[in-house]
DSSP file (Angstrom, degrees, kcal/mol; ACC not computed):
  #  RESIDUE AA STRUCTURE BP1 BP2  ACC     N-H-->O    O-->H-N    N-H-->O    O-->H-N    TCO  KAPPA ALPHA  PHI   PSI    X-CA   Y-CA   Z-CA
    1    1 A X              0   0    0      0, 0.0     2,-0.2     0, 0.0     0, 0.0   0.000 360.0 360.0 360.0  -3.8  -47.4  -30.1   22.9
    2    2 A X        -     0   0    0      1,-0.0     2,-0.3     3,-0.0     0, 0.0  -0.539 360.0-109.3 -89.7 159.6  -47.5  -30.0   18.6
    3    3 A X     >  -     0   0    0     -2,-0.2     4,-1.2    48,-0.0    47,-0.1  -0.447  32.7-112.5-105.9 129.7  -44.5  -29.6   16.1
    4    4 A X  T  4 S+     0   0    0     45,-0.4     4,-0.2    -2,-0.3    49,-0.1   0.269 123.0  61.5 -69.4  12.6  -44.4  -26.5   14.5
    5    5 A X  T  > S+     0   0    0     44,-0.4     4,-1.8     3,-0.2    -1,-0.2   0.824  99.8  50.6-102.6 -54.8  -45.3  -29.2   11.4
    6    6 A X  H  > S+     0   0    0      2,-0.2     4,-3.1    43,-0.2     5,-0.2   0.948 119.6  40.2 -45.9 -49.6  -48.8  -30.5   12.9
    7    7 A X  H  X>S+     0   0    0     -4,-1.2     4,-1.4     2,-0.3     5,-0.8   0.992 111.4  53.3 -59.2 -69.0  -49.7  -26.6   13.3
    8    8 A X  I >>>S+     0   0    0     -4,-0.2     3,-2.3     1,-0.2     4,-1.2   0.865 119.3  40.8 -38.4 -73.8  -48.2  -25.6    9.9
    9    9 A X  I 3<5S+     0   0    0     -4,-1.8     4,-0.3     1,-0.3     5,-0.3   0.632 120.3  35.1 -44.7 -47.3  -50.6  -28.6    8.6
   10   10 A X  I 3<5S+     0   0    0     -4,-3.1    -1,-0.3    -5,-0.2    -3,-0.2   0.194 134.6  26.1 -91.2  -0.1  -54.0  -28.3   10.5
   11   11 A X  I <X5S+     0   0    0     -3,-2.3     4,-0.6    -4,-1.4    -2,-0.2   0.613 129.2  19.6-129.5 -63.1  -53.7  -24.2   10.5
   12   12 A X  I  <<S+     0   0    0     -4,-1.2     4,-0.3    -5,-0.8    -3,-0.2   0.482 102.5  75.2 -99.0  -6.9  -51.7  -22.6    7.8
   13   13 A X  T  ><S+     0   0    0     -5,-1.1     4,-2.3    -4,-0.3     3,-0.2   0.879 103.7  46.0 -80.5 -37.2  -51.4  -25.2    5.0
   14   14 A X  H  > S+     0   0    0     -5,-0.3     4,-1.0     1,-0.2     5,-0.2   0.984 112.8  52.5 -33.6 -60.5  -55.4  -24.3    4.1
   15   15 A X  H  X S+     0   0    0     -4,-0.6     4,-1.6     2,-0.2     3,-0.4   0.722 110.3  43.1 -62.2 -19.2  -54.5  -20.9    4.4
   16   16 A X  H  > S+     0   0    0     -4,-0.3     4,-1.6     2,-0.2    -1,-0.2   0.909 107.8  61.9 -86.0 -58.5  -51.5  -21.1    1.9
   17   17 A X  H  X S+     0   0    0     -4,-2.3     4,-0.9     2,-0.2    -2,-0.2   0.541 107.6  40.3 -40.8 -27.6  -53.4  -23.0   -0.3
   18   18 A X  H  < S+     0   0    0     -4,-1.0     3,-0.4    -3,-0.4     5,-0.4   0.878 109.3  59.4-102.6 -71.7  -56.0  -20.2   -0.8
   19   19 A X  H >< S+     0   0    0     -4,-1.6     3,-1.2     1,-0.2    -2,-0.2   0.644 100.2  53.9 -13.2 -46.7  -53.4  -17.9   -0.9
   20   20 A X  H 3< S+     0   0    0     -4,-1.6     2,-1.7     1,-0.3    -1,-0.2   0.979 111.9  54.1 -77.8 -64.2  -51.8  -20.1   -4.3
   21   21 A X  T 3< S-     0   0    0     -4,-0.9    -1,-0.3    -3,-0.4     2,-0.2  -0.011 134.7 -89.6 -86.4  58.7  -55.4  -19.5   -5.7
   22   22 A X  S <  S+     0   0    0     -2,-1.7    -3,-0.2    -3,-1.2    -1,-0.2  -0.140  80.9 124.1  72.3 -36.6  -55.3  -16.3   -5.3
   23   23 A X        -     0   0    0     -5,-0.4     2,-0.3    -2,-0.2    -1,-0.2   0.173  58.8-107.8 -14.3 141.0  -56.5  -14.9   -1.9
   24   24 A X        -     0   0    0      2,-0.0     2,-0.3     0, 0.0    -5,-0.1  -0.831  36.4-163.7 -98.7 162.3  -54.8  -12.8    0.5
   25   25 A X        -     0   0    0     -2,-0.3     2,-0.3    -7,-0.1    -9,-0.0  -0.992  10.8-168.3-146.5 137.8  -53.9  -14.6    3.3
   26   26 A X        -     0   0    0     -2,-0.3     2,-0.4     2,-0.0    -2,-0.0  -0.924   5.6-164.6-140.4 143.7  -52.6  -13.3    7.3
   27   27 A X        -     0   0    0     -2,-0.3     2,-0.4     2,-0.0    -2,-0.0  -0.882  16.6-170.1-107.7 118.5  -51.1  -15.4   10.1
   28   28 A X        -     0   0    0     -2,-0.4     2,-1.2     2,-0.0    -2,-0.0  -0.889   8.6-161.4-133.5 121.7  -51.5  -13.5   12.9
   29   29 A X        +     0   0    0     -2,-0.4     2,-0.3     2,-0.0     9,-0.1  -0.682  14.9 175.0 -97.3  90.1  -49.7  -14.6   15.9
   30   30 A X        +     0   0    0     -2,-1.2     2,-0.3     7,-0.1    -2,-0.0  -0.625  21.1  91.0-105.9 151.2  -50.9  -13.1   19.3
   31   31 A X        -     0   0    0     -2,-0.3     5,-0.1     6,-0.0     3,-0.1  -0.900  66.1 -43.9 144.8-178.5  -49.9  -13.8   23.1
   32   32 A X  S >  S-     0   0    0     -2,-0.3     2,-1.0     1,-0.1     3,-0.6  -0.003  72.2 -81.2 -70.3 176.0  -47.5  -12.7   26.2
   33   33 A X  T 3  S+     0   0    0      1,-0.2    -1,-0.1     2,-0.1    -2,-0.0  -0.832 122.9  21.9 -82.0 105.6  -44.0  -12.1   25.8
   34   34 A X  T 3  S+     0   0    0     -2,-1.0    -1,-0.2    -3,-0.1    -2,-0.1   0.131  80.4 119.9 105.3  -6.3  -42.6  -16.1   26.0
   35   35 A X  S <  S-     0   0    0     -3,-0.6    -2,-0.1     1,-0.1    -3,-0.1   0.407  89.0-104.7 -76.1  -4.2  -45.6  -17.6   25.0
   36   36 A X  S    S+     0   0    0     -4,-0.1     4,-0.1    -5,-0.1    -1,-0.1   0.802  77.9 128.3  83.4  32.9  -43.8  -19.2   21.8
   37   37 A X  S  > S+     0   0    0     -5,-0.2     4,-1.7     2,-0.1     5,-0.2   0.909  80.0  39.3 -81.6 -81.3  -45.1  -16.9   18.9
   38   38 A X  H  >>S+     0   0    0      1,-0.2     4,-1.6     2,-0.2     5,-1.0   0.802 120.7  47.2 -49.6 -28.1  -41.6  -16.0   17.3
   39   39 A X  H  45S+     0   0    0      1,-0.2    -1,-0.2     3,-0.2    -2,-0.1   0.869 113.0  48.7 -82.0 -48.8  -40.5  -19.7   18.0
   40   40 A X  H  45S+     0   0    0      1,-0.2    13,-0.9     2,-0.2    -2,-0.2   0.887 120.7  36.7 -51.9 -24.1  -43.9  -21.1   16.4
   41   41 A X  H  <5S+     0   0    0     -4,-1.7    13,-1.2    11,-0.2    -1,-0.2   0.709 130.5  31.2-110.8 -11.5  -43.4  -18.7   13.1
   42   42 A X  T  <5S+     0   0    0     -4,-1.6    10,-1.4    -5,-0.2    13,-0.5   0.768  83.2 175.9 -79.7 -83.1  -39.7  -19.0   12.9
   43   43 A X  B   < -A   51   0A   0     -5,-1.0     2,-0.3     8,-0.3     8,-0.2  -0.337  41.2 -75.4  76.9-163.6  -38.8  -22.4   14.2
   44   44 A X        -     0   0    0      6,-0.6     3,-0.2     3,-0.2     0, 0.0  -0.898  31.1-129.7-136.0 151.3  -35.0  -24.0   14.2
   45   45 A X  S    S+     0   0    0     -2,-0.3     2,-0.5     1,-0.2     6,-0.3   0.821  85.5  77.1-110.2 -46.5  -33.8  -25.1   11.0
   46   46 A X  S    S+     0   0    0      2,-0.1    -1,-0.2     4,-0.1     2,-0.2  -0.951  88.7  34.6-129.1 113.2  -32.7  -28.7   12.8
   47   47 A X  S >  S-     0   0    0     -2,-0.5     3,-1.5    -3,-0.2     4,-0.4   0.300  92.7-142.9 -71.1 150.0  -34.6  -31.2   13.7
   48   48 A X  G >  S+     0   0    0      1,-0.3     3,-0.6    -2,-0.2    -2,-0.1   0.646  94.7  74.6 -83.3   7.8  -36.6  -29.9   10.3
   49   49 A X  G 3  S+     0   0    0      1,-0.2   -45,-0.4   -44,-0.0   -44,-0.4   0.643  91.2  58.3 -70.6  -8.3  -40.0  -30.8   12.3
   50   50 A X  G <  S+     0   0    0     -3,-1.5    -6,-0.6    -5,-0.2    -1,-0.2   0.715  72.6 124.8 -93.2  -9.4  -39.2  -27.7   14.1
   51   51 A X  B <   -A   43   0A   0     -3,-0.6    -8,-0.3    -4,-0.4     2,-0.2  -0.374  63.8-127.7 -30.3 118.4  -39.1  -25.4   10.9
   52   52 A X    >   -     0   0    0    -10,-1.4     3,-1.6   -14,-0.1   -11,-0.2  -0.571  26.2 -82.9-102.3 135.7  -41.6  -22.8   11.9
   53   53 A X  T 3> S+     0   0    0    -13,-0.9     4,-1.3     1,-0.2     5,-0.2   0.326 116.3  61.9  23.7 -48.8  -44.7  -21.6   10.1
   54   54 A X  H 3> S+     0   0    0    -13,-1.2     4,-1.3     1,-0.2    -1,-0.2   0.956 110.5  32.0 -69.6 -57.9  -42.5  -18.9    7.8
   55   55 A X  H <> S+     0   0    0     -3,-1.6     4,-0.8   -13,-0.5    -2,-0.2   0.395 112.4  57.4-101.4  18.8  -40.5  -20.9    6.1
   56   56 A X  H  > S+     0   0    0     -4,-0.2     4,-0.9     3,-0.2     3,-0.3   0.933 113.3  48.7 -74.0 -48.7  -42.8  -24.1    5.6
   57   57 A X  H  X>S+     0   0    0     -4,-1.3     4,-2.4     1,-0.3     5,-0.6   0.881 111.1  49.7 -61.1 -43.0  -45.3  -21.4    3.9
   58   58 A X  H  X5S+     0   0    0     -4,-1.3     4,-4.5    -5,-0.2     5,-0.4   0.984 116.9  40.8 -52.4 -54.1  -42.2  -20.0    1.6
   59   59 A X  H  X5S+     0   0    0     -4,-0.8     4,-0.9    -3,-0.3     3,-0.4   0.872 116.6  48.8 -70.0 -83.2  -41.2  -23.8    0.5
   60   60 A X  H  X5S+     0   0    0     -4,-0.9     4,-2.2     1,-0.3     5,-0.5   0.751 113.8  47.9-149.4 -70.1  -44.9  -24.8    0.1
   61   61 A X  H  X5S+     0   0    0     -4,-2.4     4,-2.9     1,-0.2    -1,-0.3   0.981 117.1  40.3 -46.5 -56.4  -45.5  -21.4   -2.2
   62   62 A X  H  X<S+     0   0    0     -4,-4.5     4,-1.5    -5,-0.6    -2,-0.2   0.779 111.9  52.3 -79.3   0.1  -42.3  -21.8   -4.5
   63   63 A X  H  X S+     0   0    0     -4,-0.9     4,-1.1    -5,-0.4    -1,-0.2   0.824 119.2  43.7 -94.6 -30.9  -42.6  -25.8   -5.1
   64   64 A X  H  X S+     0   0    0     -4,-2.2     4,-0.8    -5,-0.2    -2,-0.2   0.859 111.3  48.3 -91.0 -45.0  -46.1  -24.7   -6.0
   65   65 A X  H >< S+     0   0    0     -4,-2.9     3,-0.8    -5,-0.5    -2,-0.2   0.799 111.6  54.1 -48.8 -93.7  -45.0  -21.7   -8.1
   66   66 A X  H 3< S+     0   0    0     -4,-1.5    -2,-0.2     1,-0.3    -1,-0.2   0.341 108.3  52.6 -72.0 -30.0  -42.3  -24.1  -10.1
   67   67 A X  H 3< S+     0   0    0     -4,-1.1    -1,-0.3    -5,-0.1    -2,-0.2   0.233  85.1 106.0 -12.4 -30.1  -44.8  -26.2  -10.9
   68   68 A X    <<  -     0   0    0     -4,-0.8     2,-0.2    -3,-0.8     3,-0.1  -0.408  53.5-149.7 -60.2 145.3  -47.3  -24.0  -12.4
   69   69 A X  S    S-     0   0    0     -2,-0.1    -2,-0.0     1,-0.1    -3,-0.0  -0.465  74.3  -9.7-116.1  75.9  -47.9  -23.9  -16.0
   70   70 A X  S    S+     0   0    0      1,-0.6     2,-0.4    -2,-0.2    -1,-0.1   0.590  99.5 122.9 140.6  28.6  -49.0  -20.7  -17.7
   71   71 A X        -     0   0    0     -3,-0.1    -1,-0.6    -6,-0.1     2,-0.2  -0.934  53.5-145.2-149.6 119.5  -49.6  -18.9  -14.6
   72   72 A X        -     0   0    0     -2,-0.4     2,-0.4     2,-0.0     0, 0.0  -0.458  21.9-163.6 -77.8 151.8  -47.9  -15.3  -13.3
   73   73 A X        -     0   0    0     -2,-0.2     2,-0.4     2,-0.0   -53,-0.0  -0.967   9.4-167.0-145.1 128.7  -47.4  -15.2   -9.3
   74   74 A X        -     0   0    0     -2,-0.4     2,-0.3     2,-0.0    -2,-0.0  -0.925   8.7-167.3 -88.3 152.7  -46.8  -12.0   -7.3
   75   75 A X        +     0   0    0     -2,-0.4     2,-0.3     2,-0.0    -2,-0.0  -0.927  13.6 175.6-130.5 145.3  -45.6  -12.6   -3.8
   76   76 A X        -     0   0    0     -2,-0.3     2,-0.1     2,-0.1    -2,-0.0  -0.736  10.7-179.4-147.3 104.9  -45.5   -9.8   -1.2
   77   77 A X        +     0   0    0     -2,-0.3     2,-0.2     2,-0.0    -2,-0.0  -0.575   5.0 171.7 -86.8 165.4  -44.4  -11.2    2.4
   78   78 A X        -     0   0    0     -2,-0.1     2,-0.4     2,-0.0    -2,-0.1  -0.737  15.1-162.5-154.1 155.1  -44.2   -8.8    5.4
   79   79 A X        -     0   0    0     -2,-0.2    11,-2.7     2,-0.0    12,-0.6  -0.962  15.8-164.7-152.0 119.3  -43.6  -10.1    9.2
   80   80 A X  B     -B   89   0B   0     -2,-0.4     2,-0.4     9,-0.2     9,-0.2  -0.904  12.2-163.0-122.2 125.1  -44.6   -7.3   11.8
   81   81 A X        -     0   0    0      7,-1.8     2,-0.7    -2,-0.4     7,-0.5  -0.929  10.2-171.4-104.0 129.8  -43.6   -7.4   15.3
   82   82 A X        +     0   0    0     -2,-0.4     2,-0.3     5,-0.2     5,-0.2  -0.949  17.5 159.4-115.7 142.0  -45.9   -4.9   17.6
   83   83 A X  B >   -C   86   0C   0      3,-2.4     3,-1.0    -2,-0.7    -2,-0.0  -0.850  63.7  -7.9-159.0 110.5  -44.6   -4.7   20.7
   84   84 A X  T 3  S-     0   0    0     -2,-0.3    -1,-0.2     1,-0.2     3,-0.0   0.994 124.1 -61.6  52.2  66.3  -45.3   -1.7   23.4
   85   85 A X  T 3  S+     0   0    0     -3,-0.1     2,-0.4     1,-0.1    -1,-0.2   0.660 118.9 114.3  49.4  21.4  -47.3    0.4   20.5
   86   86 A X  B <   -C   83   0C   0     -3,-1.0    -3,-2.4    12,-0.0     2,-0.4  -0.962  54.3-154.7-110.6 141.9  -43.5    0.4   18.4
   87   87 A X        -     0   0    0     12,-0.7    12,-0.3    -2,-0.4    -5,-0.2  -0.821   6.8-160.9-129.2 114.8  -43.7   -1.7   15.0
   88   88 A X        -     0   0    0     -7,-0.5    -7,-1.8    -2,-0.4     2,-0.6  -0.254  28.0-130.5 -70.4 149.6  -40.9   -3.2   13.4
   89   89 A X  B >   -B   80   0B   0      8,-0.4     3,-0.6    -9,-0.2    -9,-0.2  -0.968  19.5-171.3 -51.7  75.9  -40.4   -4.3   10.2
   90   90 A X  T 3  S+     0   0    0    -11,-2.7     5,-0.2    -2,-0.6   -10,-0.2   0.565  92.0  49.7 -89.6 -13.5  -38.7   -8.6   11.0
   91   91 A X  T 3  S+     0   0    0    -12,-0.6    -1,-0.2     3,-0.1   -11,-0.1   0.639  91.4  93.5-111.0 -34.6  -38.0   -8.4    6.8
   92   92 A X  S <  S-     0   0    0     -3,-0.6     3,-0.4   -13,-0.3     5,-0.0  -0.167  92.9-103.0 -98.3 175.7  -36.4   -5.4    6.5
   93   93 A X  S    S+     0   0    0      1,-0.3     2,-0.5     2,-0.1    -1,-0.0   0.907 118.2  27.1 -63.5 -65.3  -32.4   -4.7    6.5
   94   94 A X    >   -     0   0    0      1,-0.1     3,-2.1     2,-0.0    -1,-0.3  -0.835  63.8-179.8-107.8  99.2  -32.6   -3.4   10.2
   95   95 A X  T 3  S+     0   0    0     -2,-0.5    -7,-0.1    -3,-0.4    -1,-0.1   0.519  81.0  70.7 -90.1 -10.6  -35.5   -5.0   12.0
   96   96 A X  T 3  S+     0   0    0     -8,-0.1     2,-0.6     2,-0.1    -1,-0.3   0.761  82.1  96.8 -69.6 -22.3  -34.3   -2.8   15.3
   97   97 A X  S <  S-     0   0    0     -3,-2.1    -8,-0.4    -8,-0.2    -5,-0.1  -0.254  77.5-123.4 -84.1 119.7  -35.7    0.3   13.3
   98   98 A X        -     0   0    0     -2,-0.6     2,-0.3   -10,-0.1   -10,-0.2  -0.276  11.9-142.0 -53.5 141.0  -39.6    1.8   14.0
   99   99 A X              0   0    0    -12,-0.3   -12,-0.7     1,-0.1    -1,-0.0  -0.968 360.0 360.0-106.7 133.1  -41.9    2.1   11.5
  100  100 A X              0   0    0     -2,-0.3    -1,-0.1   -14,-0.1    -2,-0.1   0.504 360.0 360.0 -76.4 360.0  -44.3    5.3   11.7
């Protein structure tokens, strides 16, 4: 019954935030097949309260990045689907293709 914005805020905006100062940081999204994972980390681009989890955390990381003063960033995303003991790659060129 939350907007993938209340959840980004009360869940993942901490976690980002430690991320910024360095931290590693995992979202890890578990449940049935329909349960709303992909919708909840994804979203729909319109209404933008429905932006999902991925790309609040992206927007949230570079507005904080441009902002920095004096300060080096690496970023390394990855978004893994497991599904029946195969795991994809969601980032990569062809997100149909297994990873050993």
């Amino acid at each position: 019954e939350h907007s993938t914005e209340h959840i980004y805020n009360e869940i993942a905006y901490p976690l980002v935030e430690g991320v910024l100062e360095g931290y590693n940081g995992t979202i890890f999204a578990y449940g049935q097949t329909g349960s709303g994972k992909s919708f909840t980390m994804q979203g729909v681009v319109d209404p933008s309260s429905q932006k999902g989890i991925i790309p609040r955390a992206f927007e949230h990381i570079f507005e904080s990045i441009q902002c920095a003063e004096n300060a080096k960033f690496l970023l390394r995303a990855s978004y893994l689907e497991i599904y029946n003991e195969d795991v994809r790659d969601l980032l990569g060129a062809d997100t149909k293709q297994k990873l050993e």
